[in-house]
N, C-alpha and C positions, 0 to 999 in steps of 0.2 A: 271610208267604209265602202267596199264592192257589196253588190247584190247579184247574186248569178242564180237562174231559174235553172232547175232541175229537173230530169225525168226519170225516174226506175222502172222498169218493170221485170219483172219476174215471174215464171210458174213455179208454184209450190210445192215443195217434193212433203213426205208425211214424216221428213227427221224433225223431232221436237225442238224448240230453240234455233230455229237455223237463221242466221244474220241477214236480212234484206238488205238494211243499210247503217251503217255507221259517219255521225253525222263526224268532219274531219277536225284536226286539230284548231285552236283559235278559230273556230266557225260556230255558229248560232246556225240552225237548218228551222225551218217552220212548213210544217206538212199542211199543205193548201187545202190539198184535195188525196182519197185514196179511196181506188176504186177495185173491187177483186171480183173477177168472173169466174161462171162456172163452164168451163169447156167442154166438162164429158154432157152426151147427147141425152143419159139416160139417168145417171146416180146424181142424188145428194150427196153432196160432199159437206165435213166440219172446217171451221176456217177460227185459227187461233193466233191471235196478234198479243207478241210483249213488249214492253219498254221496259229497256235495262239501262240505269243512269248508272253504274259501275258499282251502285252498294244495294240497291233495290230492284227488283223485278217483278214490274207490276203488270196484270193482265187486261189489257185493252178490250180482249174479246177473248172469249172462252168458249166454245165447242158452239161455235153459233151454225146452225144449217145453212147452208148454201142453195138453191135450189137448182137442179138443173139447167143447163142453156140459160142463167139469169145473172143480173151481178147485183152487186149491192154497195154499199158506204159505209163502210163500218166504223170511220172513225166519225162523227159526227161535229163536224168544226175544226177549226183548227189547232197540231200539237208542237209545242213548240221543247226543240230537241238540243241540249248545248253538246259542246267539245265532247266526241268518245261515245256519246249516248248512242246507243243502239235500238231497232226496232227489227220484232225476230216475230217472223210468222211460217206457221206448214196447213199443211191440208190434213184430213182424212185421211187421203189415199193420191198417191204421186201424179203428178201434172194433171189433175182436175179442176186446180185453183190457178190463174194468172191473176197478179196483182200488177197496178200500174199507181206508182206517187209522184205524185207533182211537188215537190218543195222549192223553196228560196232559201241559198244559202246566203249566210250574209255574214262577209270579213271584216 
């Protein structure tokens, strides 16, 4: 069994459902840590996180505010993601939101 630590990051564009990460085939992924800032200087931005396990899609976070120049932890603990599973989040309003997740994949 391999374990390989991971890092994603990404700025949020405001398309609904858009894939951050899809965890790969025969892999177990466990979201350690995720952290989403706000870049723009001035606006609140919304920040909406889903988990799509291939038959359900369930909402993590739903229009939660972001406050400017701030970041926050929205997933609170750790999520644990199998083969295929996907984790889909956008912003309010395009590259306002940068998101960074820390996982371990594990083969």
């Amino acid at each position: 069994m391999a374990e390989t630590f991971k890092a994603v990051n990404v700025a949020l564009g405001d398309t609904a459902d858009a894939v951050v990460y899809t965890c790969p085939a025969a892999t177990t992924a466990i979201v350690i840590h995720c952290q989403v800032a706000n870049v723009d200087g001035s606006n609140d931005s919304e920040l909406n996180i889903d988990h799509n396990d291939g038959s359900t899609v369930a909402a993590l976070v739903s229009t939660l505010s972001v406050p400017a120049d701030s970041a926050i932890n929205p997933i609170g603990g750790k999520l644990v993601l199998e083969a295929a599973d996907e984790l889909r989040a956008w912003a309010g309003a395009t590259s306002d939101l940068e998101m960074t997740l820390s996982l371990l994949e594990i083969t």
